[in-house]
N, C-alpha and C positions, 0 to 999 in steps of 0.2 A: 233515276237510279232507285234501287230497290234496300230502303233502309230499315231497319230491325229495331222496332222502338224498345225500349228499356220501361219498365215501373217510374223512372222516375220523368218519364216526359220527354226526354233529350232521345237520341239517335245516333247512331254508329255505322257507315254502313262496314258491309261483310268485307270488303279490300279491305278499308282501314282497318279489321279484326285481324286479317290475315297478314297485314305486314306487319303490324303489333307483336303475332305468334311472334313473326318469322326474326323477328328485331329482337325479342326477349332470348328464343331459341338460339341465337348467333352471339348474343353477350352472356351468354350461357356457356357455349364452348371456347367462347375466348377466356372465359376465368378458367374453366378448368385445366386447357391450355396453360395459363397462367402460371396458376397454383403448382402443376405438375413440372415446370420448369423451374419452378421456386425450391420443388424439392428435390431434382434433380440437380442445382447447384448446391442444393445445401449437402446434398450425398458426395458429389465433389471433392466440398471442403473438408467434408469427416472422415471419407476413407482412407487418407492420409494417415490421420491421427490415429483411428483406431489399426491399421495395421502397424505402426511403429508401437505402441502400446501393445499390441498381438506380441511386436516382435520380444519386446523390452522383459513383456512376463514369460512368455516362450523358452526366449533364452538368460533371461535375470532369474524367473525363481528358484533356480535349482540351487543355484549359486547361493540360496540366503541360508545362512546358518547364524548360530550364537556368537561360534568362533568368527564370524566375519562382521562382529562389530566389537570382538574383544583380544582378537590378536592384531599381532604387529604385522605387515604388509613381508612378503616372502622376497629374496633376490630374485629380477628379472628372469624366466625361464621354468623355476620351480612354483609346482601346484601349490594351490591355498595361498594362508595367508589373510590377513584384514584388513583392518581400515581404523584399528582404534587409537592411532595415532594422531590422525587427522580427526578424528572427531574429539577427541582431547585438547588438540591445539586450537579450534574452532572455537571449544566452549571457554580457553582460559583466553584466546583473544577478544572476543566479542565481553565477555564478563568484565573485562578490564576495562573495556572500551565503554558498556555501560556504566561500569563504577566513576568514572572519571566524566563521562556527557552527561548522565542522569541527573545529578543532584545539582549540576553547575547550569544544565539546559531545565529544568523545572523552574529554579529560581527564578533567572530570568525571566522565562517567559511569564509566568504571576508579576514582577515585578512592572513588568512593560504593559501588561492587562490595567493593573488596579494601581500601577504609583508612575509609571513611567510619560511624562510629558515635558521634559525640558529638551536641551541637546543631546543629553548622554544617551536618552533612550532613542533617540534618533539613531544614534551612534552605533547605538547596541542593534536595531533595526535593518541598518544600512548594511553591519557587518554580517549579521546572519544570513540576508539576501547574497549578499557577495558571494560567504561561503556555499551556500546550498549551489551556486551553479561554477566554482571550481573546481576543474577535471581531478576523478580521484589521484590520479598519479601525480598532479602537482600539490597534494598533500600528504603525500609517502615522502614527496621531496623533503617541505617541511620537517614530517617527524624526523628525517632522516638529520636534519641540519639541527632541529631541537635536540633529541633523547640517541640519537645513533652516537655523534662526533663527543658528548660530553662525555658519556659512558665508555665510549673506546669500544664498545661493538654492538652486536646486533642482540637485541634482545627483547623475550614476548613484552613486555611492557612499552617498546618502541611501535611495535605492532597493534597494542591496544589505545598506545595515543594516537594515532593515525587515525585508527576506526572509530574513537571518540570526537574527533578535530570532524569526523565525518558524518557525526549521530546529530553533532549541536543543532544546525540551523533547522533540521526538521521537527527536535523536540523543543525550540525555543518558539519556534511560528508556529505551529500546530498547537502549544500548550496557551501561547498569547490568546488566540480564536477562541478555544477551548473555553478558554476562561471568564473572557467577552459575552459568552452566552450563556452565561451566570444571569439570571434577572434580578436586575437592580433591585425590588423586591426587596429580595433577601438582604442585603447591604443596608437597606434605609431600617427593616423590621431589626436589624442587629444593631446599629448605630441608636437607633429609636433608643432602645435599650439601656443604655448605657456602655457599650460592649466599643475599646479603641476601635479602631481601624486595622490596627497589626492584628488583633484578635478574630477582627471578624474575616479578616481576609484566611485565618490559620485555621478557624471552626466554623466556620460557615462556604465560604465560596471556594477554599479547597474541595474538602469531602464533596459541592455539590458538583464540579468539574472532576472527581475522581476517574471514574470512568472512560474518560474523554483523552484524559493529562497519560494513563496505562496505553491507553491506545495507541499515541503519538508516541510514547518509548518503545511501544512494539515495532510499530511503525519502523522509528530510527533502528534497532537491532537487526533486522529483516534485511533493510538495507545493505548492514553494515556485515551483516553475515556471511552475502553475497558478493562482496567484494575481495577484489586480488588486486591488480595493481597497486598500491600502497603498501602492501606490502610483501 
């Protein structure tokens, strides 16, 4: 056979060159094959979205005016009309609902971080898991049997314990973690100090989980903003 020596001493012959070509040239058009299907499914999944997006600004942006986030919604049939009813009632439910989870799920959750190791915090643990995976409508039930039947009727504060009963279990376990990756660090150089425990946990391992503790109550609002069933 007739071989093609190389600079460096070894030998190739000319078939083994040619099915090399022919080997690299064929996994050559199987990627671009590939790649081209790759983005022919990806165009698939988009043209969906962007024509309904097409359709949504098409035929939504005419419709946006001032007046259509500061008047009241018109009777069935007649033009115009807004929507600032509904975003009035959004912002006093969900504000009530934070007023009421926020202060009572931060606690907590610091609590169960830096003090929490007997049964209660188990307690406390056990009940938060429960609630985060109880269907929102069996706690509309709830508020309805708490703040509905006392009151004698319906009312936004019925609606904003609901959406509160709804905020807890993600700002009490989000704020616990939050808190946990505090570095000890900072607790030992506070304590070193002279600085209690309550102290260091209020000027120290707060402020350094700030961040973190906003996050988890955005978090829990977000939730609780997009909820109907409950109420």
């Amino acid at each position: 056979r007739h071989e093609r020596s190389d600079p460096g001493g070894g030998g190739m012959s000319e078939a083994t060159l040619a099915f090399t070509r022919i080997h690299i040239a064929r996994r050559a058009v199987w990627n671009r094959l590939a790649v081209g299907a790759c983005y022919g499914a990806a165009a698939l999944v988009v043209l969906p979205l962007g024509l309904i997006m097409w359709h949504l600004v098409a035929k939504g942006l005419p419709g946006l005016s001032v007046s259509f986030f500061t008047h009241m919604p018109k009777p069935v049939g007649e033009p115009g009309g807004g929507m600032a009813n509904a975003i009035v009632g959004t912002l006093i439910l969900v504000g009530l609902g934070a007023l009421l989870a926020v202060p009572v799920g931060v606690a907590a959750g610091v609590y169960l971080a830096e003090f929490g190791r007997g049964r209660f915090a188990t307690l406390v643990r056990y009940t938060a898991d429960l609630l985060s995976g109880v269907p929102s409508i069996v706690v509309g039930v709830a508020a309805y049997g708490l703040v509905v039947l006392p009151m004698g009727g319906f009312s936004a504060l019925a609606g904003g314990a609901a959406l509160g009963i709804l905020m807890l279990p993600t700002i009490i376990r989000s704020t616990e973690e939050v808190v946990r990756l505090v570095p000890q660090s900072y607790r030992e150089a506070a304590l070193a100090l002279g600085a209690p425990r309550w102290k260091v946990t209020q000027q120290v391992v707060i402020p350094a989980a700030r961040a973190g503790i906003v996050t988890a109550c955005m978090l829990a609002v977000a939730r609780a903003a997009g909820e109907t069933a409950p109420l």
